[in-house]
N, C-alpha and C positions, 0 to 999 in steps of 0.2 A: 636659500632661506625663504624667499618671497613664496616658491615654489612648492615648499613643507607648509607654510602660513596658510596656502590657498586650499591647499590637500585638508589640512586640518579643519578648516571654516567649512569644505565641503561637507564631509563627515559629519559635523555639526548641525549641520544643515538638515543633514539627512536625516540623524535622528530626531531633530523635534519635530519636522513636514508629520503629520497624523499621517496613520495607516490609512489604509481605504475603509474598514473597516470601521474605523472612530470616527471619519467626514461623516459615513452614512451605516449609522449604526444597526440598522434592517438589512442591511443589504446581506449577511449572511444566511441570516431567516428565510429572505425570501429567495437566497437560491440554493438553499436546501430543501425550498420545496419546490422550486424547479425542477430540483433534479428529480426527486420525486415522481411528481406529474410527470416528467420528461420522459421518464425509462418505465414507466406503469405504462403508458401506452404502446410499448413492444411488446412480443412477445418472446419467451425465454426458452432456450432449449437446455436443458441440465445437463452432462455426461459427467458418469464415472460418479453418482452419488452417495453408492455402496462404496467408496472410498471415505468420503466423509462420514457416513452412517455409523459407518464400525466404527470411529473413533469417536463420537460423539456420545456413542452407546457404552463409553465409560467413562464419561463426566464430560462439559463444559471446554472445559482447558485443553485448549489446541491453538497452535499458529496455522498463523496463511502465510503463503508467500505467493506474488503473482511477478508478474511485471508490470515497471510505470505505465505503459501505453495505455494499460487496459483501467486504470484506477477509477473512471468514471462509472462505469457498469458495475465494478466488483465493488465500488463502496455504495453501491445501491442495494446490491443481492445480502451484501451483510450487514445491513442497515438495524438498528434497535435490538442490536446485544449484548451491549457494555462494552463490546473491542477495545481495544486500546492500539492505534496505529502509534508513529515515531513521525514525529512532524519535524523538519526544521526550525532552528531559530530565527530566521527570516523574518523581514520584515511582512515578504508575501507568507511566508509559516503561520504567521498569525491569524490573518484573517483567513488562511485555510482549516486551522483549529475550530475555527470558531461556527465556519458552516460544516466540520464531521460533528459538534456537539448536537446542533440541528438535526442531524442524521442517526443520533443517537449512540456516536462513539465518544471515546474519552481520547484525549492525546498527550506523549511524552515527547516531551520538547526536544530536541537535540539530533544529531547530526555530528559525522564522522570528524573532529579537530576541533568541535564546537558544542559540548554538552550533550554526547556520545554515551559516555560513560554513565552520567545520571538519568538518561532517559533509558539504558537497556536495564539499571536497577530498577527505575521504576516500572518497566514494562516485566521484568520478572515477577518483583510482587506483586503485581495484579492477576498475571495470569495464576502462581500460584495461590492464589485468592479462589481460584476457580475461575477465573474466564478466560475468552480470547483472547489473541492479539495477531497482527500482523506487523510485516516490513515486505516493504518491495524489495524483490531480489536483487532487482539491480540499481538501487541505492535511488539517492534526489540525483545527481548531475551522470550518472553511467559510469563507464560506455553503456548503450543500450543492447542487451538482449547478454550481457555477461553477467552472470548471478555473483557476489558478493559474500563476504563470509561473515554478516554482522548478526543473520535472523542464526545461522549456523551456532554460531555462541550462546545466543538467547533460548538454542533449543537444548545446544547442550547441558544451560548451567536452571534451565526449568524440568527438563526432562520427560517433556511432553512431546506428542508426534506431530510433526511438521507437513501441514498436506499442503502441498502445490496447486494451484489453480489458475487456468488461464481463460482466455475466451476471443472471440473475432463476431463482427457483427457487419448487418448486409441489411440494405447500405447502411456508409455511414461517411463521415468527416473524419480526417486525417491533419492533425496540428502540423504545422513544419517547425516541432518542438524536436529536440535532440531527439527523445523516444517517441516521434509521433504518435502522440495521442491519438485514441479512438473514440470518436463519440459518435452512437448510432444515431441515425438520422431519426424523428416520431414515427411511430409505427412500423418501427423496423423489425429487425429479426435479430439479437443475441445468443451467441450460444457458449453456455459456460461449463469448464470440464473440469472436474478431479483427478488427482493422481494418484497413485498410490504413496500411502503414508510415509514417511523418512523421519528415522530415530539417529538422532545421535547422542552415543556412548559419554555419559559422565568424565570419563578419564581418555575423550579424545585428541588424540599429539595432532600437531600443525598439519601434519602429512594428511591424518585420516579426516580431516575439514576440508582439505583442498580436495582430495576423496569427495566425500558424502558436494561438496560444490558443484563438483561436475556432474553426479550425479544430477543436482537439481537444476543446473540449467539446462542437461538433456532432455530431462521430463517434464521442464516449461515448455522447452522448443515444440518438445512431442503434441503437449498439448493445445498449444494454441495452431498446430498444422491439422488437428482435430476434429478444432471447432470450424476451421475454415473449411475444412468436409463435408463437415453437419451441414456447412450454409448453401453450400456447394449443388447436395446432393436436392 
């Protein structure tokens, strides 16, 4: 009982401590213009744009999918277009919401056992509003580099095309985060690629997600061994 008593006080605990966020109420502002500054001073190498082109050449309304590693670079290239990412309900979710709004995205709160279900409602009707959205393939906690079936559902039940996009950057820093993160170094070198488009089918059964899945974590693999060419060469 002592034991449940002290668990409970923790928790309690936890929730009223302020976010980092509400200690220092700028601090999202001002590192959404770091990041800014931070990746305007590299230079960016595009591949596979005619991927995105054609789909963009028939309205607005498309998902991304990438990998977590890469989320620093890629929420910079898609910065001030209404997006709408899926952020966890975290406590760190929070103040990560608050520097994409900086960035010029919207965010649906939720996360797979944890407001899952209302943040893929609401990231449907925005897209069918006409705009983007994104989810990382391979979820908030991974495993890293195995793609996930949640953006698969969202493309099924919008019916919009799903382009893939990954990238690799020279130099840079490497997080010793599950998905190490990638963040290039100032005045580095990014190179960010396309895939070709992935539709999936209104009336797709369980089988053909796990289908169109593999599909898309082969064609992340592909393209982030791509980008690492482009930097290469």
């Amino acid at each position: 009982m002592a034991a449940e008593r002290l668990t409970a006080e923790a928790v309690q605990k936890e929730f009223r401590r302020p976010i980092l966020a509400d200690r220092f109420p700028r601090l999202p502002l001002l590192l959404g213009r770091l990041l800014r500054l931070w990746h305007r001073s590299c230079r960016f190498t595009l591949l596979g744009t005619r991927y995105e082109e054609e789909v963009l050449s028939r309205g607005p309304a498309v998902l991304y999918a990438c990998w977590h590693f890469a989320y620093p670079a890629v929420i910079y290239h898609f910065r001030d277009r209404n997006g709408m990412l899926m952020v966890s309900r975290s406590r760190d979710g929070e103040w990560i919401a608050r520097v994409l709004e900086h960035m010029g995205f919207r965010s649906a709160r939720g996360s797979p056992g944890k407001g899952g279900g209302t943040a893929l409602r609401r990231m449907i009707g925005h897209i069918k509003e006409g705009y983007p959205g994104g989810i990382i393939a391979d979820g908030s906690q991974g495993p890293p580099l195995v793609a996930q079936k949640g953006i698969l559902v969202l493309a099924r039940h919008t019916g919009v095309p799903l382009v893939p996009v990954s990238m690799a950057a020279r130099p840079c820093w490497r997080f010793p985060s599950w998905d190490r993160t990638v963040l290039v170094k100032p005045f580095g070198h990014v190179a960010l690629a396309f895939g070709p488009p992935i539709r999936v089918a209104p009336n797709a059964s369980s089988e053909d997600l796990e289908g169109v899945r593999r599909t898309l974590q082969e064609r992340l693999r592909e393209l982030t061994h791509q980008c690492e060419e482009a930097l290469s060469r």
